[in-house]
N, C-alpha and C positions, 0 to 999 in steps of 0.2 A: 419474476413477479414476487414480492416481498412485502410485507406487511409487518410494519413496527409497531407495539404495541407496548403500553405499562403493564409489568407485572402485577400480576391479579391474583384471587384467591384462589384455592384452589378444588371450591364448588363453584360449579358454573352458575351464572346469570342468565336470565332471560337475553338473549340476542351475544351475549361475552362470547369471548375468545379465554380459553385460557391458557392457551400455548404463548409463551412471550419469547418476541422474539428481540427484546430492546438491543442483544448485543451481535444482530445478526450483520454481516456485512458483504458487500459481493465478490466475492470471492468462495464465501460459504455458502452463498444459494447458488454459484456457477457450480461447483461441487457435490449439492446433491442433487442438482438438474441432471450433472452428467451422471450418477450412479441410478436417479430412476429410468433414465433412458438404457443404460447397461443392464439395471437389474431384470427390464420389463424384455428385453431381446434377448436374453440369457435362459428365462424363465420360461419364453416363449418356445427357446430350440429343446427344452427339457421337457416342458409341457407335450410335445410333439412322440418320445421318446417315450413317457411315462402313458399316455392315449395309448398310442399304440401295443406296447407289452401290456397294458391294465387290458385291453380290451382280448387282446389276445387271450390271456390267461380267463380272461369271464367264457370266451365263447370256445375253448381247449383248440387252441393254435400254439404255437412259438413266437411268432412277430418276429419283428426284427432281431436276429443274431450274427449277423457276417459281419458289417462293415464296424470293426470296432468290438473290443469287447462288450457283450449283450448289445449289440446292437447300437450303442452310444453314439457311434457317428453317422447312423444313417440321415439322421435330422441336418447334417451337415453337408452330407451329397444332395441331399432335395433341395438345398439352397443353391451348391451350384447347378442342378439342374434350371432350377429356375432361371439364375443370370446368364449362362448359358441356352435357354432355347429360346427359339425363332419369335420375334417381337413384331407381329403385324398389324396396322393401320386399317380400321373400315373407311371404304373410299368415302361411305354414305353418312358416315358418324359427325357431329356435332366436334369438332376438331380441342375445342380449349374445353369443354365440360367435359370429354371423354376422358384427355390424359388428368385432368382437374378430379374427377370421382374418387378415384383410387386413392388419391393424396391428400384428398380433405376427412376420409374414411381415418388414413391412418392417424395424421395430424391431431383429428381429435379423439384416439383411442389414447395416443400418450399424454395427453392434457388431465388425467381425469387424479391422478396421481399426485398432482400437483398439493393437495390440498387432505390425502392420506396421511395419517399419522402413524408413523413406524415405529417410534418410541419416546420414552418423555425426556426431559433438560437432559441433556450429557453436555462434556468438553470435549470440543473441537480444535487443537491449535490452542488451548488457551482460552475460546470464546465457549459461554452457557449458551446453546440455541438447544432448541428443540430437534428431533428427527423429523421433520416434516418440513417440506419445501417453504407453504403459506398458510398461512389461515385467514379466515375473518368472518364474521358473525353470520354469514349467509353461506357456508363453504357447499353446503348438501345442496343447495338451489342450483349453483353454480355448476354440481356435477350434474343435475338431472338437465340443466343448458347444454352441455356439453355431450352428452347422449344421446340427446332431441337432436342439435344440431350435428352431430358422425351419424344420423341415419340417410341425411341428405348425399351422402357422397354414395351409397347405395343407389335411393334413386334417381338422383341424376348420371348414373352410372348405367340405370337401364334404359331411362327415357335417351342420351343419349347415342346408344348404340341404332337407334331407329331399328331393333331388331324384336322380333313378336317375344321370344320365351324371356329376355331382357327385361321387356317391358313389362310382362306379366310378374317376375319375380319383386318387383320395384313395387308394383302397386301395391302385391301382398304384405311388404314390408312397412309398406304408409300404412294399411290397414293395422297392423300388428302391432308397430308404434304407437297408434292412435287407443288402439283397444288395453293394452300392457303399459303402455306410460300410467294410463289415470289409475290403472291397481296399483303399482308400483307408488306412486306418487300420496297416493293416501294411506300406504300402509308409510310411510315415511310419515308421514303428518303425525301421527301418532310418536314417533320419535321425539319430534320437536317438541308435542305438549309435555309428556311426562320428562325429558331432560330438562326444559328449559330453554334451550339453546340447538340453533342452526351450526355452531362451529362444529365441525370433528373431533377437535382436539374437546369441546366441550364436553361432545356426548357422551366421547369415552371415559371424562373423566366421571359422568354420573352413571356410571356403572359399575365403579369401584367396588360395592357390596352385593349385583345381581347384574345379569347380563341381563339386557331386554329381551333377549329372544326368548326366555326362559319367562319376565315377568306379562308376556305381549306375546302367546305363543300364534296367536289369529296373524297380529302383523308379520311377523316371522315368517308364517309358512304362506302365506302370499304374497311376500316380498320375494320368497324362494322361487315360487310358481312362476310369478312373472318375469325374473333376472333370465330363468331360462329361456324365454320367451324372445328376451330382449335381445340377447346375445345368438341369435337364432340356432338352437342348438336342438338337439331332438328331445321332446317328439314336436318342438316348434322350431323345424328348420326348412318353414313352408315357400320364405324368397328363394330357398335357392337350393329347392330339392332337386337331387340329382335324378330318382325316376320319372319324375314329371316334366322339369323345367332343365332338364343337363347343367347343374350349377343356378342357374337363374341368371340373376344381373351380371355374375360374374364369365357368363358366357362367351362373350364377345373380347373377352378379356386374354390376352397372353404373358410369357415372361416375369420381367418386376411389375408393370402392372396389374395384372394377376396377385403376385406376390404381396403389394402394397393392401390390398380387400385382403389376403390371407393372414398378413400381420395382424391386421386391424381385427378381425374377428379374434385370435386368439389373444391377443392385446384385452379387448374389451371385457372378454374371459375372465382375465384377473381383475378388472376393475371391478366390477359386478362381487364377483369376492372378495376384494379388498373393501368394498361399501358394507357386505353383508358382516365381515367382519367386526368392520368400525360402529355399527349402529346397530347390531344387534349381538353379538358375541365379544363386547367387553377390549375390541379393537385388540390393543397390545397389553392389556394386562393379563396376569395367569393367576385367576381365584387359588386354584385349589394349590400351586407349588408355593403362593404366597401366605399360604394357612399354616405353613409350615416353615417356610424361607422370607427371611425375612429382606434380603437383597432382589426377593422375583422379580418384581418389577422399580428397579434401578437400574442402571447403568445399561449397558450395551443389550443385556438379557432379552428386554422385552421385544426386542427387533426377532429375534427368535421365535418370540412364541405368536408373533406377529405373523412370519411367512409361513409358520407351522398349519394355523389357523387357515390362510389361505389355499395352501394345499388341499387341505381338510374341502376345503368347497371346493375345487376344481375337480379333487377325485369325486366329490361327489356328481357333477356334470358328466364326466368320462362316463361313470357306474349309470347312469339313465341314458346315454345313449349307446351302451350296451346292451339295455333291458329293455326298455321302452320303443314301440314300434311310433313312425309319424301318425297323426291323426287327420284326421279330415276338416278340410277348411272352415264348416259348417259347424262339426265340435268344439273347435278351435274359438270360432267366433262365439259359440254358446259359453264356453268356458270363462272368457275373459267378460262381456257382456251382460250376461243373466248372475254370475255367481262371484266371481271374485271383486268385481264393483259395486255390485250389493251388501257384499259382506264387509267388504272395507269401510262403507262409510256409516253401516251400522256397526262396526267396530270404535271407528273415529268419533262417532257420538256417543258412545259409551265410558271411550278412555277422558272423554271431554268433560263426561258428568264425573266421576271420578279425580279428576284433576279439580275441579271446581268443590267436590267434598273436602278435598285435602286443606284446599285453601282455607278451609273455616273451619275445620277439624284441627290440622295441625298432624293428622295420621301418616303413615310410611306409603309414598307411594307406589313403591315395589311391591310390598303384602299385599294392596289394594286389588291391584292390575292381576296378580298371580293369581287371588282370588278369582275375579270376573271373568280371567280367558280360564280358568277351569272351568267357570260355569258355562 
């Protein structure tokens, strides 16, 4: 999927794109389709590897040390574990949605990337493209589509199974979707007023002089709240808690199917980071080496300070469900319900009135915003 567009300026517009991609051709999006598909399974076996020794060392274990130096290749035997053991059929199960759940989970956990900006214009071969698969004026709508629709493979994954703890996990997960999409979604809204622009490649570029998390700290930290939520991780990994529900939706599940929900959850991991990244932490620029370096954000560089950034939130992930116990379904629904929907959209009418001073002032809207979420 590819999107040509004319070189633009390079403050973004309302609804612009500013990532050009005029001299893109296919062969150059075959190429980075296949490195975000490598990068995201690479990431994944490392991710696995980094959990486990980060968790270890929080709670004074070892983790993994035998197979492989520190442990490196244990994440490698649990794969062939997986393709290796026994793959069983429920006689009772819904036959084409059951093997169907697992594969539309993962399917749209590597879609989400498509439209991540890894870094700006380089040469490729010869050709100016951008690091980034596509763009186009709506890229951030297209990922919260893409989110909404990989929860489906969940629960039709437990409705499927016609199994009681299955189905129970599936439901919690429609609940949690329902309650965590509308925080999640409006503290984005706030992105789009003060950039300007739905593109990725746009927001990052009106960051250049302040990250928004820094000038939108409201949005920020309930966009954080909710990504956890979203990606069901602790202390919101209520589909598919293991002392209540043995796994949840994923119960019924064995082998690569099994495996396919496991990619997909760690998959979505980085997505959620790679978003929180891009729209609130300045994506792939680096303020503070470019205060000083004048090359920080040209050439290959910024891809760097890109997956650095992303690590950066997934240890944070790791570090909460090491610390953080699950909560109660009840708190859970209070949380998302009474408070962070509340606040979001008393935040959203506030950045709104503020964007609307600017317009007839002509003031910075980064000092604005910095100001107002301090107050």
């Amino acid at each position: 999927m590819t999107t040509t567009t004319a070189p633009m300026q390079a403050a973004p517009d309302l609804g612009g794109v500013v990532a050009d991609f005029s001299q893109e051709t296919w062969w150059l999006t075959l190429i980075k389709a296949g490195f975000i598909v490598a990068f995201l399974i690479v990431s994944v076996i490392m991710a696995l590897w980094v959990e486990r020794r980060g968790l270890a060392r929080m709670q004074t274990r070892l983790g993994p040390n035998v197979n492989g130096p520190l442990g490196l290749l244990q994440a490698i035997a649990d794969a062939g574990k997986l393709i290796m053991k026994e793959d069983f059929w429920l006689k009772g199960a819904e036959r084409l949605v059951y093997i169907l759940a697992p594969l539309l989970a993962a399917f749209s956990a590597f879609m989400v990337y498509a439209v991540i900006p890894f870094g700006p214009q380089v040469s490729i071969l010869g050709h100016s493209t951008p690091l980034q698969l596509t763009d186009f004026p709506v890229a951030v709508l297209y990922i919260l589509a893409i989110t909404a629709f990989g929860v489906y493979g969940i629960i039709l994954g437990g409705w499927s199974s016609h199994s009681t703890y299955p189905l129970l996990g599936a439901v919690r997960s429609a609940a949690q979707v329902i309650s965590y999409e509308l925080s999640m979604s409006l503290s984005i809204l706030t992105v789009f007023l003060a950039s300007g622009t739905m593109s990725t490649s746009g927001i990052v570029a009106a960051q250049e002089r302040m990250w928004w998390a820094l000038a939108m700290i409201p949005s920020f930290l309930i966009y954080v709240v909710s990504m956890v939520g979203e990606v069901n991780r602790l202390p919101f990994d209520l589909p598919e808690a293991e002392g209540e529900l043995v796994a949840g939706h994923m119960v019924e599940y064995s082998s690569m199917k099994f495996a396919w929900y496991f990619l997909a959850e760690y998959i979505n991991m980085f997505n959620v980071s790679a978003v929180c990244v891009t729209l609130f932490l300045g994506g792939w620029r680096s303020v503070i080496l470019a205060s000083f370096w004048e090359g920080a954000n040209s050439g290959w560089w910024p891809m760097l300070w890109f997956i650095a950034k992303v690590w950066m939130v997934m240890f944070f992930m790791v570090w909460t469900r090491g610390t953080l116990v699950r909560i109660r379904y009840d708190q859970f629904m209070r949380l998302g319900w009474k408070l962070l929907i509340p606040v979001s959209l008393a935040w959203f009418v506030m950045v709104a009135v503020v964007q609307a001073y600017r317009s007839f002032s002509g003031a910075s809207v980064q000092s604005l915003l910095l100001i107002l979420a301090v107050l």
